[in-house]
N, CA, C and O atoms as a Maestro MAE file, in Angstrom:
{
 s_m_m2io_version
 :::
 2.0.0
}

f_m_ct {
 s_m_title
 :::
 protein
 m_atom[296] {
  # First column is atom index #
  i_m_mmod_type
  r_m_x_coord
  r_m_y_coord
  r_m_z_coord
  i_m_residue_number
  s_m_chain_name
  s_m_pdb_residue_name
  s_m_pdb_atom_name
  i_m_atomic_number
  :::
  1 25 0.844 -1.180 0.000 1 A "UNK " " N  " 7
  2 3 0.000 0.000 0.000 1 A "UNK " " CA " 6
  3 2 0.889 1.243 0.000 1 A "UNK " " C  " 6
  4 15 1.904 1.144 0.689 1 A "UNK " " O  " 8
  5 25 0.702 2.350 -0.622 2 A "UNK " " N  " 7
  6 3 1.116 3.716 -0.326 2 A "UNK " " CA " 6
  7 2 0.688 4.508 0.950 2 A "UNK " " C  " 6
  8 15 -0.324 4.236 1.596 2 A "UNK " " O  " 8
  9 25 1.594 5.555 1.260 3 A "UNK " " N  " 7
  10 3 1.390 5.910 2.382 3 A "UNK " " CA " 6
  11 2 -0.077 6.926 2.034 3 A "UNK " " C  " 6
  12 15 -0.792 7.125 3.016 3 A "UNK " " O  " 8
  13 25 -0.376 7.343 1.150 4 A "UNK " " N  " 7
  14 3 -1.695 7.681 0.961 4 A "UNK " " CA " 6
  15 2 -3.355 6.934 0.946 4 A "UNK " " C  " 6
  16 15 -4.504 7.372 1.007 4 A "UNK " " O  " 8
  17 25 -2.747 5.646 0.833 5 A "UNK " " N  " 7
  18 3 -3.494 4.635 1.224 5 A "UNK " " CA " 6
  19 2 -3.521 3.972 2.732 5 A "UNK " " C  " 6
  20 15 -4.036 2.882 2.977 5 A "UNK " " O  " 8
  21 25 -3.119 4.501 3.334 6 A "UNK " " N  " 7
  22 3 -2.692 4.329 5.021 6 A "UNK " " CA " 6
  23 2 -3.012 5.471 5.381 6 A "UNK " " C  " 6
  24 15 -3.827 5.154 6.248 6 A "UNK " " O  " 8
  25 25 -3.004 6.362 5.386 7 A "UNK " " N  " 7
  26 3 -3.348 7.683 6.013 7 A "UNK " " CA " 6
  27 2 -4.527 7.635 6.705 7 A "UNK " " C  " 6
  28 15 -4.648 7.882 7.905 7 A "UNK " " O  " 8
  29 25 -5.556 7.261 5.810 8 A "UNK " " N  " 7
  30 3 -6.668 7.291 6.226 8 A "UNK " " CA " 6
  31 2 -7.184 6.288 7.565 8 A "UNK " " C  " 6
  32 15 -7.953 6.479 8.507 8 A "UNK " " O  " 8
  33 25 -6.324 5.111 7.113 9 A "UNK " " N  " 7
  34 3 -6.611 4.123 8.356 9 A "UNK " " CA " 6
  35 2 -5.913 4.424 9.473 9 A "UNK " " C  " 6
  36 15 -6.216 4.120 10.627 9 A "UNK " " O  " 8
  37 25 -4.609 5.263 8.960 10 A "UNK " " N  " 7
  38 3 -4.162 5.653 10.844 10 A "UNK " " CA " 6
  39 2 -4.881 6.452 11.262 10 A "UNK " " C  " 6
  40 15 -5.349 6.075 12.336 10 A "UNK " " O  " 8
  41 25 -5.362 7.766 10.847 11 A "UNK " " N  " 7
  42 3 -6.618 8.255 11.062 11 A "UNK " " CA " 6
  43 2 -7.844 7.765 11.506 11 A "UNK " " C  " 6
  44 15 -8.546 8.594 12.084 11 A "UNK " " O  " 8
  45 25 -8.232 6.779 11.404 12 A "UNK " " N  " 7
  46 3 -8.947 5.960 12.132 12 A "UNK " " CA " 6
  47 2 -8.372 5.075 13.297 12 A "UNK " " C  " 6
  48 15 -9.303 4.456 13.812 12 A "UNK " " O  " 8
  49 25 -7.387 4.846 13.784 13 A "UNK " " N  " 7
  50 3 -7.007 4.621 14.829 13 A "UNK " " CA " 6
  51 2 -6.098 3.331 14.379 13 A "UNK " " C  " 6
  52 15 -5.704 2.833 15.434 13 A "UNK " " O  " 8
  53 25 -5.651 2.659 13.393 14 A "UNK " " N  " 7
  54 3 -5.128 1.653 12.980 14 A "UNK " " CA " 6
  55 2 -3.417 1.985 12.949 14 A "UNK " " C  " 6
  56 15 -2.928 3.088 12.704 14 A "UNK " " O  " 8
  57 25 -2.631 0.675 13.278 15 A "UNK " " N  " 7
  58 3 -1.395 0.882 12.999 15 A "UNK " " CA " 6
  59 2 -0.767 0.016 11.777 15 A "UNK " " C  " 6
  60 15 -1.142 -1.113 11.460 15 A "UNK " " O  " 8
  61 25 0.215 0.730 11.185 16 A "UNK " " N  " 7
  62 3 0.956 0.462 10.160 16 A "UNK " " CA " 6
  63 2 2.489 0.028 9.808 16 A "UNK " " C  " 6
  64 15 2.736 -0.646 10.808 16 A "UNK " " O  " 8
  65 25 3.165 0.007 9.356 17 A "UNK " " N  " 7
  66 3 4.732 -0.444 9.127 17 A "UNK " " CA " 6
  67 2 5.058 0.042 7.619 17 A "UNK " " C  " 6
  68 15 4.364 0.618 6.780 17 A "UNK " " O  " 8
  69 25 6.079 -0.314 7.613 18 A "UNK " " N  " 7
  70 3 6.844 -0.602 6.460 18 A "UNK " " CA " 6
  71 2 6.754 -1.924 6.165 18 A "UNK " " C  " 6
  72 15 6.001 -2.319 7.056 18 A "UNK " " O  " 8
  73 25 6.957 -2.625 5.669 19 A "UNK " " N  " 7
  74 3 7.243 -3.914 4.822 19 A "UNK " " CA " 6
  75 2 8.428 -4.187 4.169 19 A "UNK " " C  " 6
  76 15 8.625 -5.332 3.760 19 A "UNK " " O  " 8
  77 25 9.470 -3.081 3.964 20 A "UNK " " N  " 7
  78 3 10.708 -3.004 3.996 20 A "UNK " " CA " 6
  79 2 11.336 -2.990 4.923 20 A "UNK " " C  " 6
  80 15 12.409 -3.586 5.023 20 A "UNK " " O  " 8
  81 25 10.757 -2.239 5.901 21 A "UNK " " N  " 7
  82 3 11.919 -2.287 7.377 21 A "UNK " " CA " 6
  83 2 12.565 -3.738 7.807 21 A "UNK " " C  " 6
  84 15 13.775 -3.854 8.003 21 A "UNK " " O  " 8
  85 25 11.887 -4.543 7.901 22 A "UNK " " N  " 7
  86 3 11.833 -5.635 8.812 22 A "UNK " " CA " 6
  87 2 12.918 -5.894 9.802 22 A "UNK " " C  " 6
  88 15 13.576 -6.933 9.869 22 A "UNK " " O  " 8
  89 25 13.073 -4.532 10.787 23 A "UNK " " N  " 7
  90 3 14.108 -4.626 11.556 23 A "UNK " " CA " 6
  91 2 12.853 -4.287 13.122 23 A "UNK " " C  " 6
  92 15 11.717 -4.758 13.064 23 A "UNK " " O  " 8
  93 25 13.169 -3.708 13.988 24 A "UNK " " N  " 7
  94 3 13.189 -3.424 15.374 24 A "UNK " " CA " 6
  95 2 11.647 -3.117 15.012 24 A "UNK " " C  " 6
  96 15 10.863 -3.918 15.519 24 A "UNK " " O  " 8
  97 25 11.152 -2.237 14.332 25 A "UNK " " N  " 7
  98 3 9.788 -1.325 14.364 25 A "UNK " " CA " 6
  99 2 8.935 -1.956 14.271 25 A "UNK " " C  " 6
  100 15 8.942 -2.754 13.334 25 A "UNK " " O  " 8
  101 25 7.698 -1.922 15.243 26 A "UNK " " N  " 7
  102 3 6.913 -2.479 15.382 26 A "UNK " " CA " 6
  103 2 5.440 -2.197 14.821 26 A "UNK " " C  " 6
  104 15 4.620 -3.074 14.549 26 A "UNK " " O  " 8
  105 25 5.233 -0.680 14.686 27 A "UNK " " N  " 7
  106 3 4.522 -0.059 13.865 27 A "UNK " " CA " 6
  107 2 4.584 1.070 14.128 27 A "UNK " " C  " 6
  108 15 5.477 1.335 14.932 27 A "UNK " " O  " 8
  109 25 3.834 2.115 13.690 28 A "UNK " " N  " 7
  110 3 3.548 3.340 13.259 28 A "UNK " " CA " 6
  111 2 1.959 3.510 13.541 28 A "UNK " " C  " 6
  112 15 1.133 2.874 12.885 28 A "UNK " " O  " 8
  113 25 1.470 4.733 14.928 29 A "UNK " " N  " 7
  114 3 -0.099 5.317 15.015 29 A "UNK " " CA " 6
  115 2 0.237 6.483 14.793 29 A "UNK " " C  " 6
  116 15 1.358 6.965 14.626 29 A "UNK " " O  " 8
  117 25 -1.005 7.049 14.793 30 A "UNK " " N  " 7
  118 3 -0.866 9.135 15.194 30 A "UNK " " CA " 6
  119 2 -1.742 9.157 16.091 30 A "UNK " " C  " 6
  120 15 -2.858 8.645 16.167 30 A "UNK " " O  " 8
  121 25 -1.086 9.860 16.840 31 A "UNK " " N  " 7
  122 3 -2.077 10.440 17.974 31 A "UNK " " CA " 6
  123 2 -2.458 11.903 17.812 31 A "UNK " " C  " 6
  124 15 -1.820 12.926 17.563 31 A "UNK " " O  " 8
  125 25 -3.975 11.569 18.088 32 A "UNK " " N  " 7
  126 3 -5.015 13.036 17.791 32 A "UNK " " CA " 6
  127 2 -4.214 13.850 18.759 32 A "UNK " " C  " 6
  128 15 -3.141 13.651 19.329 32 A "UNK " " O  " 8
  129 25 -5.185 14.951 18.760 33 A "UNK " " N  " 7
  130 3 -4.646 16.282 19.004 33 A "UNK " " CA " 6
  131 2 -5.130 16.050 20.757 33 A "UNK " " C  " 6
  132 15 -5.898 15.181 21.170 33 A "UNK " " O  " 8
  133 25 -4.391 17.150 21.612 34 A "UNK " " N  " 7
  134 3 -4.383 16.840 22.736 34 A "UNK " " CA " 6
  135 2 -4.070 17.859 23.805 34 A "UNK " " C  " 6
  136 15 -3.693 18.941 23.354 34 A "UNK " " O  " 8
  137 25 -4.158 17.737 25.421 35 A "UNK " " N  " 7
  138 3 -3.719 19.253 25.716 35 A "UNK " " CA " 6
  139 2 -2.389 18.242 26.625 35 A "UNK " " C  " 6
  140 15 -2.147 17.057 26.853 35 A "UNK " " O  " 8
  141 25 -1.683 19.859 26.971 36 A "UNK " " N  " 7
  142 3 -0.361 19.051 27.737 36 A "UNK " " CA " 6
  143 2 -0.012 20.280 28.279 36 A "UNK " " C  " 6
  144 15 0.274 21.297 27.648 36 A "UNK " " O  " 8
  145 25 -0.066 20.073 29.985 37 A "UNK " " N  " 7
  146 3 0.284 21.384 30.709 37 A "UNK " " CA " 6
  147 2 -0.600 22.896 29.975 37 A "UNK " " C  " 6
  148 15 -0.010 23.946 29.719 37 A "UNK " " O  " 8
  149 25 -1.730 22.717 29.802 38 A "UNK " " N  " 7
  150 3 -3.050 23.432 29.515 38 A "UNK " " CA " 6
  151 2 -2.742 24.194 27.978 38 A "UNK " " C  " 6
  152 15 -3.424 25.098 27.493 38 A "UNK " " O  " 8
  153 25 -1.358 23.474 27.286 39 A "UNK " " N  " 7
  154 3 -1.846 23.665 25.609 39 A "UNK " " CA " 6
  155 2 -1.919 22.937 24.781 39 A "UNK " " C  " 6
  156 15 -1.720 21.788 25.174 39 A "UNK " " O  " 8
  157 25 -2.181 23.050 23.438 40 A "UNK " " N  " 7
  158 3 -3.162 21.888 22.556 40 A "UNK " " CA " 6
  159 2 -1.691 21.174 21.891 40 A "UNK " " C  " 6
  160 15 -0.718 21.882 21.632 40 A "UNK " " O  " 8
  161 25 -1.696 19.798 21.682 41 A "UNK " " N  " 7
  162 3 -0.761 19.339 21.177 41 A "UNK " " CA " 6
  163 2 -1.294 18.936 20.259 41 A "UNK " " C  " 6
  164 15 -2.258 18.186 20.412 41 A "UNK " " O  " 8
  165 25 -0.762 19.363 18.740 42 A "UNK " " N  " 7
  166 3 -1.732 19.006 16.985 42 A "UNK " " CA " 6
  167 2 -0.979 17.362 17.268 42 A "UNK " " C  " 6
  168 15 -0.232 16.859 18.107 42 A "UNK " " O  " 8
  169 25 -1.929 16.790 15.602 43 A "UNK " " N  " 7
  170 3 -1.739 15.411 15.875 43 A "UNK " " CA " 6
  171 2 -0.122 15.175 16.203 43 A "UNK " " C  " 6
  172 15 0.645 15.923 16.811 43 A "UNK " " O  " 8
  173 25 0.148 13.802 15.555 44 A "UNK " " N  " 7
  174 3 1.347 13.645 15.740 44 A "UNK " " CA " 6
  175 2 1.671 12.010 16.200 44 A "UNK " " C  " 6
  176 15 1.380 11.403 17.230 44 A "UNK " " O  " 8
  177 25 2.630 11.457 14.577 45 A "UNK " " N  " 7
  178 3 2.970 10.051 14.928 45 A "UNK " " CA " 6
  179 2 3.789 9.869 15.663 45 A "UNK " " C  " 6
  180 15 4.546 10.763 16.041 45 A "UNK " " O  " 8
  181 25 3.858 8.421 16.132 46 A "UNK " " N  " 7
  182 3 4.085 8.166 17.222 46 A "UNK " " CA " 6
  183 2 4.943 6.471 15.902 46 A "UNK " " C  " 6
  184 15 4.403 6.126 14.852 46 A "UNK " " O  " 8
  185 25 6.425 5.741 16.550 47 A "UNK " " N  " 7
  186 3 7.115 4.600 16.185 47 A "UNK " " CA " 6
  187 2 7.434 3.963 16.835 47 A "UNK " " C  " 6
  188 15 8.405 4.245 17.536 47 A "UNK " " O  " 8
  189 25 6.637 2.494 16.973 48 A "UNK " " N  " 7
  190 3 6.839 1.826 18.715 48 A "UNK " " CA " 6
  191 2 8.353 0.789 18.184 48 A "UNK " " C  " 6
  192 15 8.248 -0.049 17.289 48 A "UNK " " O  " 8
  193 25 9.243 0.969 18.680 49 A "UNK " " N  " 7
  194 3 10.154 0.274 18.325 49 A "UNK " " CA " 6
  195 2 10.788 -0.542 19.259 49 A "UNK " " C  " 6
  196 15 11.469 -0.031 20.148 49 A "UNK " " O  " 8
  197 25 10.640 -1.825 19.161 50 A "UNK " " N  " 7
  198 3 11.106 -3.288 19.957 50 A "UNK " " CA " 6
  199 2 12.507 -2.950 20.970 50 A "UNK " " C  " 6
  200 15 13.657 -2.684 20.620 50 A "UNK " " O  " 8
  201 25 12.000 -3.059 22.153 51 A "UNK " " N  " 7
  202 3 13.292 -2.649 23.181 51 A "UNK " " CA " 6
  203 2 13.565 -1.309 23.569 51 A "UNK " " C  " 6
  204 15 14.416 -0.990 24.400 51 A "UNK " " O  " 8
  205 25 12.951 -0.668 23.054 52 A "UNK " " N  " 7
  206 3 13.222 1.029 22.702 52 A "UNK " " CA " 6
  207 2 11.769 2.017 23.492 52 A "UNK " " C  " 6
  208 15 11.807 2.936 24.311 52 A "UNK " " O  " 8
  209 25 10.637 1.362 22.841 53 A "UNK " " N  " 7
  210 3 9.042 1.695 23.001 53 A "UNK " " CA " 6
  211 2 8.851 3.029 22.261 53 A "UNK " " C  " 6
  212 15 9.483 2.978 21.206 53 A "UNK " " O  " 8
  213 25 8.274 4.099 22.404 54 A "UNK " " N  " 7
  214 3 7.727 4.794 21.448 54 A "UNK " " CA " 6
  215 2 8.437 6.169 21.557 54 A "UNK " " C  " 6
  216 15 8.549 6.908 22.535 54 A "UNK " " O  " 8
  217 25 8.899 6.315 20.247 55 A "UNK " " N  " 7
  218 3 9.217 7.546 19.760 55 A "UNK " " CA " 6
  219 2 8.548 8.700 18.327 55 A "UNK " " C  " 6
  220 15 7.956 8.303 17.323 55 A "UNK " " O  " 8
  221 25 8.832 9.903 18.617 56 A "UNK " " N  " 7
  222 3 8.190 10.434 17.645 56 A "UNK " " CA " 6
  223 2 9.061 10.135 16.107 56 A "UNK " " C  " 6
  224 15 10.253 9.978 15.844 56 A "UNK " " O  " 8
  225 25 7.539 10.151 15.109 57 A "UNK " " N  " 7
  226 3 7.848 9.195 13.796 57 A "UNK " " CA " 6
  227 2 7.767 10.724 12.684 57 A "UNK " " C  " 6
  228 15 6.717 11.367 12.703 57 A "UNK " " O  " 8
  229 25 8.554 11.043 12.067 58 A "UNK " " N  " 7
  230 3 8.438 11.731 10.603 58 A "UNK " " CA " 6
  231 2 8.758 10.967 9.501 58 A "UNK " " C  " 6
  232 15 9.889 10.522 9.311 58 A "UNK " " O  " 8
  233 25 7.724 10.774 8.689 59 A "UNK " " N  " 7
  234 3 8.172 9.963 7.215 59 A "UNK " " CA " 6
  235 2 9.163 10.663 6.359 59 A "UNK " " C  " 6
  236 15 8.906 11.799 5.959 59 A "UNK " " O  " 8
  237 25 10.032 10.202 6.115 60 A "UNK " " N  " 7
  238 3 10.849 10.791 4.546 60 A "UNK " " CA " 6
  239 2 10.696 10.573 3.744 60 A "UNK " " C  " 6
  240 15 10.207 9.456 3.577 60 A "UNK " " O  " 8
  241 25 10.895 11.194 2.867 61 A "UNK " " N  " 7
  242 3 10.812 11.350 0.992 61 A "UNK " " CA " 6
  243 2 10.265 9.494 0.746 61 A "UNK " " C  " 6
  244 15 9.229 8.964 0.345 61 A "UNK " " O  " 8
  245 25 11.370 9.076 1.152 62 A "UNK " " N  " 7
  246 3 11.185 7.378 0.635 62 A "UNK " " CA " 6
  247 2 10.138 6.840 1.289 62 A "UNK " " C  " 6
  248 15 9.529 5.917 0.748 62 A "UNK " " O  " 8
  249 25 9.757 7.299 2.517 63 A "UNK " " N  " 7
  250 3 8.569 6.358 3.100 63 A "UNK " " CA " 6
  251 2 7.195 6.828 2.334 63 A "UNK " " C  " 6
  252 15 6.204 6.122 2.146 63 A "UNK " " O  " 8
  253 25 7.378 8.177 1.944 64 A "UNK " " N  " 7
  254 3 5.725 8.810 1.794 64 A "UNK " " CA " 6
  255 2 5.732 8.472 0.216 64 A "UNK " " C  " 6
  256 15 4.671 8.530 -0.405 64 A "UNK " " O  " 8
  257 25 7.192 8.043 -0.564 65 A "UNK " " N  " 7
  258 3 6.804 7.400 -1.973 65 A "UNK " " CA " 6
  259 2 6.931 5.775 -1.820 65 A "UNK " " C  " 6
  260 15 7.199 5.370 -2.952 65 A "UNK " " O  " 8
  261 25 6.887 5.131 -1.298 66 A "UNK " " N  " 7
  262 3 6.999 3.544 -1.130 66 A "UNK " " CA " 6
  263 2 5.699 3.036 -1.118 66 A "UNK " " C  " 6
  264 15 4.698 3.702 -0.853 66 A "UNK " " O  " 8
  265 25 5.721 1.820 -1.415 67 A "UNK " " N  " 7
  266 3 4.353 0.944 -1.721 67 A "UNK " " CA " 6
  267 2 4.716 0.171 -0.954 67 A "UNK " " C  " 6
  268 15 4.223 -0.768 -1.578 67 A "UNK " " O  " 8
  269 25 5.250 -0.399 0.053 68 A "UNK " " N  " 7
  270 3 5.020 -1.401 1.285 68 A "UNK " " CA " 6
  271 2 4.125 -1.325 2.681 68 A "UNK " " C  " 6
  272 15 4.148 -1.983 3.721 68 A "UNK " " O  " 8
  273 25 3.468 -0.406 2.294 69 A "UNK " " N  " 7
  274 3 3.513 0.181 3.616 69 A "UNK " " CA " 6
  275 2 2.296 -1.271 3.851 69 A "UNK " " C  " 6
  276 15 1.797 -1.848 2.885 69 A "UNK " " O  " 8
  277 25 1.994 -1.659 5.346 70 A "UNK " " N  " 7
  278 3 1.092 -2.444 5.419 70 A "UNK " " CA " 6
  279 2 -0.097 -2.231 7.076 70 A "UNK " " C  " 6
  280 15 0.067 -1.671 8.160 70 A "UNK " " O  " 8
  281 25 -0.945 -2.821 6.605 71 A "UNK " " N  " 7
  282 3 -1.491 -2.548 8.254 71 A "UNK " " CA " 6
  283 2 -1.036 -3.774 9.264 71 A "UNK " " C  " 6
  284 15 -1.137 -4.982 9.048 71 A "UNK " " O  " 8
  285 25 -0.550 -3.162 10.338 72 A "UNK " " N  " 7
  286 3 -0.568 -4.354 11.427 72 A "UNK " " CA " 6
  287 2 -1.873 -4.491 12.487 72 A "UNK " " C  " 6
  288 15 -2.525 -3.768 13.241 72 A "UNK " " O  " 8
  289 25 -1.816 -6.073 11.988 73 A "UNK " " N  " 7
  290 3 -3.451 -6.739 12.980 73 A "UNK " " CA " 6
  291 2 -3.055 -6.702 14.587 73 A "UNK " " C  " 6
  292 15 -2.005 -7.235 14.945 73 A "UNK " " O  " 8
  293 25 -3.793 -6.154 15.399 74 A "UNK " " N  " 7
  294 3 -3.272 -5.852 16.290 74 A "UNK " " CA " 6
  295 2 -3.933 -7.025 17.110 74 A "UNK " " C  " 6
  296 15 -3.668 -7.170 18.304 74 A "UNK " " O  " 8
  :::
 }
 m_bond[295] {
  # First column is bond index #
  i_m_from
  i_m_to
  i_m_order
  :::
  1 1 2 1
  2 2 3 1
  3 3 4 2
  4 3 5 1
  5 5 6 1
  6 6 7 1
  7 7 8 2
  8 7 9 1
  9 9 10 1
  10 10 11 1
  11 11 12 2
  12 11 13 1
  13 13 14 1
  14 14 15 1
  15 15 16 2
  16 15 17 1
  17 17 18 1
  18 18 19 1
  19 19 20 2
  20 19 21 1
  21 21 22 1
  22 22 23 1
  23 23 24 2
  24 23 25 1
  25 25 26 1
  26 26 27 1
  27 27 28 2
  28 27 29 1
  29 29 30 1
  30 30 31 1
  31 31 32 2
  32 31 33 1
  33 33 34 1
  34 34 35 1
  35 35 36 2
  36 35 37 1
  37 37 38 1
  38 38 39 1
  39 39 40 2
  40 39 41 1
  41 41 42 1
  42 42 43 1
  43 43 44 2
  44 43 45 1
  45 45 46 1
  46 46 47 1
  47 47 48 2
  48 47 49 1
  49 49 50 1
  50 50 51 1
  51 51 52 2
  52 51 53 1
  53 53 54 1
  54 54 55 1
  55 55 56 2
  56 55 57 1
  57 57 58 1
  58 58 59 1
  59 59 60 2
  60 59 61 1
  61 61 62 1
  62 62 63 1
  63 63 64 2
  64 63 65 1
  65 65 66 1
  66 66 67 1
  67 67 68 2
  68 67 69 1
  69 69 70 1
  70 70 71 1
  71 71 72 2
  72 71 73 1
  73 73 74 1
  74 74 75 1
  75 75 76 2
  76 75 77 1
  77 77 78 1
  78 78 79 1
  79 79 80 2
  80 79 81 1
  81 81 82 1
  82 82 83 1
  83 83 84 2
  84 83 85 1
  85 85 86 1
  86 86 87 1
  87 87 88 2
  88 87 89 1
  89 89 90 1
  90 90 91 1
  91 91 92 2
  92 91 93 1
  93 93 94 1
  94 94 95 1
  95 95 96 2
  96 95 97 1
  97 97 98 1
  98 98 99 1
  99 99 100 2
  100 99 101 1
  101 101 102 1
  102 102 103 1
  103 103 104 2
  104 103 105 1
  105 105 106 1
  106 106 107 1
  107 107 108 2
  108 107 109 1
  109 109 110 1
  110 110 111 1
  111 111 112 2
  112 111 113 1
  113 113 114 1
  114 114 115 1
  115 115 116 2
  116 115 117 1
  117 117 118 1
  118 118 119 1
  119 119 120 2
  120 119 121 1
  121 121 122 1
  122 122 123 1
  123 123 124 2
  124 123 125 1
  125 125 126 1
  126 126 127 1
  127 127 128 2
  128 127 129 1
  129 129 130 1
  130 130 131 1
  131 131 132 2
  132 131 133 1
  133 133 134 1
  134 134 135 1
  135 135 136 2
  136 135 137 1
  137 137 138 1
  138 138 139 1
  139 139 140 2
  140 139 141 1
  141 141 142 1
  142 142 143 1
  143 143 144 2
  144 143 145 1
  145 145 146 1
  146 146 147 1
  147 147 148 2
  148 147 149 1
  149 149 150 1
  150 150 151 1
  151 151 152 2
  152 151 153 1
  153 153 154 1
  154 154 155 1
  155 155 156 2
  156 155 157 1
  157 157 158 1
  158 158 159 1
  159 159 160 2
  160 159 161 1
  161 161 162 1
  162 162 163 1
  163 163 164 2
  164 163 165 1
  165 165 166 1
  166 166 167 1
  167 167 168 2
  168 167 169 1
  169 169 170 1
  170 170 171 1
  171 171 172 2
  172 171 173 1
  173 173 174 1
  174 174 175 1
  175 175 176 2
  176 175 177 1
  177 177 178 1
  178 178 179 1
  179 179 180 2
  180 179 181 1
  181 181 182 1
  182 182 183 1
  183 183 184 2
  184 183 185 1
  185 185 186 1
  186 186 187 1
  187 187 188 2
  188 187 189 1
  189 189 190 1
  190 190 191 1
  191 191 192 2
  192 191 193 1
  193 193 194 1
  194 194 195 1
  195 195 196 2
  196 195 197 1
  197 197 198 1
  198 198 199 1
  199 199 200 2
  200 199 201 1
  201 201 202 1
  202 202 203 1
  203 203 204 2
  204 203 205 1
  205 205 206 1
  206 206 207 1
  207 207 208 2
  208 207 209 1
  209 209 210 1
  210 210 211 1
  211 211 212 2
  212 211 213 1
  213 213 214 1
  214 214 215 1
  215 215 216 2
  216 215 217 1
  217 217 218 1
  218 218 219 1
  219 219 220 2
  220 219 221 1
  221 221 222 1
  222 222 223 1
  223 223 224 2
  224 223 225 1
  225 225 226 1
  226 226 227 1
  227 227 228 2
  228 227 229 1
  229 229 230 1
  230 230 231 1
  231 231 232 2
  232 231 233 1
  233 233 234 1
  234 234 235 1
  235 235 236 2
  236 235 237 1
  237 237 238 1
  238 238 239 1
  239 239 240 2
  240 239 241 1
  241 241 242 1
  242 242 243 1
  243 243 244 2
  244 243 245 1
  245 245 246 1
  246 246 247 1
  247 247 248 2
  248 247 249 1
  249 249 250 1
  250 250 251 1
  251 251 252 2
  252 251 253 1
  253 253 254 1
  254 254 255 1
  255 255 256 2
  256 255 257 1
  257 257 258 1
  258 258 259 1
  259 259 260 2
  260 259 261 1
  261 261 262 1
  262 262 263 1
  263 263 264 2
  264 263 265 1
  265 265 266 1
  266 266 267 1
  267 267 268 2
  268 267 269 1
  269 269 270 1
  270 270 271 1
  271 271 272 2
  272 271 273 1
  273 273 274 1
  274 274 275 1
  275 275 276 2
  276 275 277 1
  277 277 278 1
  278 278 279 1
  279 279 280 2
  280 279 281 1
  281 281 282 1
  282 282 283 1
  283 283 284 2
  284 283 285 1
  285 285 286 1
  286 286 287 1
  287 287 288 2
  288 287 289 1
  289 289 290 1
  290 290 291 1
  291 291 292 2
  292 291 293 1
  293 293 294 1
  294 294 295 1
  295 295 296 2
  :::
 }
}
Protein backbone atom coordinates (compact mmCIF):
# COMPACT_ATOMS: atom_id res chain seq x y z
CA UNK A 1 0.00 0.00 0.00
CA UNK A 2 1.12 3.72 -0.33
CA UNK A 3 1.39 5.91 2.38
CA UNK A 4 -1.70 7.68 0.96
CA UNK A 5 -3.49 4.63 1.22
CA UNK A 6 -2.69 4.33 5.02
CA UNK A 7 -3.35 7.68 6.01
CA UNK A 8 -6.67 7.29 6.23
CA UNK A 9 -6.61 4.12 8.36
CA UNK A 10 -4.16 5.65 10.84
CA UNK A 11 -6.62 8.26 11.06
CA UNK A 12 -8.95 5.96 12.13
CA UNK A 13 -7.01 4.62 14.83
CA UNK A 14 -5.13 1.65 12.98
CA UNK A 15 -1.40 0.88 13.00
CA UNK A 16 0.96 0.46 10.16
CA UNK A 17 4.73 -0.44 9.13
CA UNK A 18 6.84 -0.60 6.46
CA UNK A 19 7.24 -3.91 4.82
CA UNK A 20 10.71 -3.00 4.00
CA UNK A 21 11.92 -2.29 7.38
CA UNK A 22 11.83 -5.63 8.81
CA UNK A 23 14.11 -4.63 11.56
CA UNK A 24 13.19 -3.42 15.37
CA UNK A 25 9.79 -1.33 14.36
CA UNK A 26 6.91 -2.48 15.38
CA UNK A 27 4.52 -0.06 13.87
CA UNK A 28 3.55 3.34 13.26
CA UNK A 29 -0.10 5.32 15.02
CA UNK A 30 -0.87 9.14 15.19
CA UNK A 31 -2.08 10.44 17.97
CA UNK A 32 -5.01 13.04 17.79
CA UNK A 33 -4.65 16.28 19.00
CA UNK A 34 -4.38 16.84 22.74
CA UNK A 35 -3.72 19.25 25.72
CA UNK A 36 -0.36 19.05 27.74
CA UNK A 37 0.28 21.38 30.71
CA UNK A 38 -3.05 23.43 29.52
CA UNK A 39 -1.85 23.66 25.61
CA UNK A 40 -3.16 21.89 22.56
CA UNK A 41 -0.76 19.34 21.18
CA UNK A 42 -1.73 19.01 16.99
CA UNK A 43 -1.74 15.41 15.87
CA UNK A 44 1.35 13.64 15.74
CA UNK A 45 2.97 10.05 14.93
CA UNK A 46 4.08 8.17 17.22
CA UNK A 47 7.12 4.60 16.19
CA UNK A 48 6.84 1.83 18.71
CA UNK A 49 10.15 0.27 18.33
CA UNK A 50 11.11 -3.29 19.96
CA UNK A 51 13.29 -2.65 23.18
CA UNK A 52 13.22 1.03 22.70
CA UNK A 53 9.04 1.70 23.00
CA UNK A 54 7.73 4.79 21.45
CA UNK A 55 9.22 7.55 19.76
CA UNK A 56 8.19 10.43 17.65
CA UNK A 57 7.85 9.19 13.80
CA UNK A 58 8.44 11.73 10.60
CA UNK A 59 8.17 9.96 7.22
CA UNK A 60 10.85 10.79 4.55
CA UNK A 61 10.81 11.35 0.99
CA UNK A 62 11.19 7.38 0.64
CA UNK A 63 8.57 6.36 3.10
CA UNK A 64 5.72 8.81 1.79
CA UNK A 65 6.80 7.40 -1.97
CA UNK A 66 7.00 3.54 -1.13
CA UNK A 67 4.35 0.94 -1.72
CA UNK A 68 5.02 -1.40 1.28
CA UNK A 69 3.51 0.18 3.62
CA UNK A 70 1.09 -2.44 5.42
CA UNK A 71 -1.49 -2.55 8.25
CA UNK A 72 -0.57 -4.35 11.43
CA UNK A 73 -3.45 -6.74 12.98
CA UNK A 74 -3.27 -5.85 16.29
Amino acid sequence: MTFEEVLPRLKAGEKVIRNGWGGAELYVKLVGQSQHDGETLNPYFLINVRGEGYTMFTPTVCDLLAEDWIIVES
